[in-house]
Every structure is written in C-alpha cells, then in structure tokens.
N, C-alpha and C positions, 0 to 999 in steps of 0.2 A: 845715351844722351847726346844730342844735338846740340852744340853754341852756334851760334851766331854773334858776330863784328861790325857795329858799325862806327865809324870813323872820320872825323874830317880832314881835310888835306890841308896844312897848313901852307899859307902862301904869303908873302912879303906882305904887311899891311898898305905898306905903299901904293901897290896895283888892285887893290880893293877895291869897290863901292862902297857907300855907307849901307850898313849892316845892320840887323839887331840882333843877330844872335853870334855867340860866343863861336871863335875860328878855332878853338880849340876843344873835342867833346868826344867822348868815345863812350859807346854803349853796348853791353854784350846782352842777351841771352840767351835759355835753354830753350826751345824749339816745347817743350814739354810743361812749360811754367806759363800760363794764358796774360799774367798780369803783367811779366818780362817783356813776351813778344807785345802785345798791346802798346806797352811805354815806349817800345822802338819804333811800332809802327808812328804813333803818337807823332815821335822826334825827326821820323822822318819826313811827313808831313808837314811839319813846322818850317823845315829847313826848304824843300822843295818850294813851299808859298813865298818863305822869303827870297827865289831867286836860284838859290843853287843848285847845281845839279851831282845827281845821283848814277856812280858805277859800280857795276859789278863785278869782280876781281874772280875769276874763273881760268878753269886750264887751259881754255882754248882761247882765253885772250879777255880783257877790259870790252865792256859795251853797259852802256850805258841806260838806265833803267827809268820808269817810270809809277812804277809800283811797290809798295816794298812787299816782299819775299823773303820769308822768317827761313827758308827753307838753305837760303845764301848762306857763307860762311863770311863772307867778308860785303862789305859795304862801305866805298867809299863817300864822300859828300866832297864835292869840290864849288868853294864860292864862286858867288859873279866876279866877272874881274871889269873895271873900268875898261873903258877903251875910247881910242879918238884920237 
C-alpha cells in the first residue's frame, strides 16, 4: 500500500492575499483507493486555480510541480503571498 501527503504550508495571515480557501488542509491517500486519489487530485486543483503553488518534497531536493501525482509521498501547497 502506497500513502500519499498533501499539505498546506501555513504562513502568517498577514503576508497573504485574499484567499478562499482554508490555509490550513491536509489530505492523504492510498495510491490503490480510486476515490482517495480523485478527492486529492480534486483539492489540488482547487488550490492551484486559486493561486497557490504546488511542491514536491523528494530526496533530491523541493521542485516544484504542476500536475498532481498520486505516485508522490508528500505534497506540499504554498499560498500566494502579497507583495509590493
């Protein structure tokens, strides 16, 4: 059995944008469960449209994704941040 992680990064609400979705969300599942991966792929979509982006936590180091990949162990979501 395969898990899969995915995660948001929580960051000061201060250095935000406005948002609509929740800074705080964590979603696992089974690689082998079609309706798990689905709802992730789902959340991950959701969170991408709104802005944030998407990395992938791997031994050779963070890079950053565009797709999601049930195949990943970790995923993280990092908001937009203001700036200016």
């Amino acid at each position: 059995m395969t898990m899969g992680v995915m995660k948001t990064l929580k960051i000061m609400r201060q250095l935000l944008d406005d948002w609509t979705l929740p800074d705080e969300m964590t979603v696992t599942w089974d690689i082998e469960n079609r309706r798990e991966v689905t709802y992730a792929e789902e959340k991950f979509l959701e969170y991408l449209a709104d802005g944030w982006m998407a990395f992938s936590e791997e031994p050779r180091g963070r890079r950053q994704i565009f797709k999601f990949n049930p195949q990943l162990e970790l995923i993280v979501l990092m908001p937009p941040l203001g700036g200016g």
